[in-house]
Wavefront OBJ file of the C-alpha trace (Angstrom):
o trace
v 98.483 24.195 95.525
v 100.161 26.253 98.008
v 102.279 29.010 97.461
v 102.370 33.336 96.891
v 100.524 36.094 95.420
v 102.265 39.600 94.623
v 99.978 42.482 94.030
v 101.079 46.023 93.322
v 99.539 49.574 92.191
v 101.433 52.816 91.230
v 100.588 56.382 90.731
v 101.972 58.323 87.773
v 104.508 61.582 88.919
v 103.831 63.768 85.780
v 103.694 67.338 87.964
v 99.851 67.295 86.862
v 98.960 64.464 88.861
v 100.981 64.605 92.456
v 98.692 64.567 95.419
v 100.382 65.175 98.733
v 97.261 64.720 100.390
v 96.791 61.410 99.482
v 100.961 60.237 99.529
v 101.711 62.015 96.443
v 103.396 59.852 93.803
v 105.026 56.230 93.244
v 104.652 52.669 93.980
v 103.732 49.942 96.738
v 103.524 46.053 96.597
v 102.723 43.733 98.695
v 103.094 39.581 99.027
v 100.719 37.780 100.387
v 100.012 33.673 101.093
v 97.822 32.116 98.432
v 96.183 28.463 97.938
v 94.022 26.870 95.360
v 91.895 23.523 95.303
v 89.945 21.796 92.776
v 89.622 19.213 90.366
v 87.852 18.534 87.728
v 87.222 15.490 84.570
v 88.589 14.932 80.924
v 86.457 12.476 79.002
v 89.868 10.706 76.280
v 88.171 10.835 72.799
v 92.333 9.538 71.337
v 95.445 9.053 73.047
v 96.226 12.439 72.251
v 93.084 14.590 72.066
v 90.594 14.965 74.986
v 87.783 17.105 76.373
v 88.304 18.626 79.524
v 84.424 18.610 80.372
v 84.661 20.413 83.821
v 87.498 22.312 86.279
v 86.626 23.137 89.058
v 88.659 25.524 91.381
v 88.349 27.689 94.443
v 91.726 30.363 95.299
v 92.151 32.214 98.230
v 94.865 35.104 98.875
v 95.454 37.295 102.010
v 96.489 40.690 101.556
v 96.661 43.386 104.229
v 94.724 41.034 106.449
v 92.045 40.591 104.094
v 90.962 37.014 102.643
v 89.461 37.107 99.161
v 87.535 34.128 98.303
v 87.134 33.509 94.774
v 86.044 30.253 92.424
v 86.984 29.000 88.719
v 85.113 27.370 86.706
v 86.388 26.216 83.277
v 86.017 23.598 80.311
v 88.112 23.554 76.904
v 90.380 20.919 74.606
v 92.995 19.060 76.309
v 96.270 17.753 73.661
v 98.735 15.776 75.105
v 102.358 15.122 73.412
l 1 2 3 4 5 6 7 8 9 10 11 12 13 14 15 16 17 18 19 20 21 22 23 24 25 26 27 28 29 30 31 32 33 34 35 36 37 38 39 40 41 42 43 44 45 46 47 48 49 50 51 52 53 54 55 56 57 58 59 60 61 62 63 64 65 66 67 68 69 70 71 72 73 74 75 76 77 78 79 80 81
């Protein structure tokens, strides 16, 4: 999957905690690209009930010209309607 990734941080402005040395007070955000690839295997034990035995995944976002690299790794119950 292709697509975006929005991150953002804020600092509180309760008189006690404004640093002007630092930027003092507020919010920033930022989008960035994102991707993810993976796949994975789900063993049918009905037509509706099935084990999702491995996923596999590795995600990858860009933010302030930074990659992060990361990997997912999951298992679980799958029910289908």
């Amino acid at each position: 999957m292709f697509g975006g990734a929005h991150a953002s941080t804020s600092e509180e402005c309760d008189g006690a905690r404004v640093h002007p040395e630092i930027g003092g007070c507020g919010s920033i955000g930022e989008n960035s690209f994102a991707m993810t690839v993976g796949g994975g295997l789900d063993w049918n034990a009905t037509p509706h009930i099935g084990l999702r035995l491995f996923q596999a995944e590795y995600f990858m976002t860009n933010f302030a010209s930074v990659r992060e690299n990361g990997a997912r790794i999951s298992t679980g119950v799958v029910f289908r309607f």
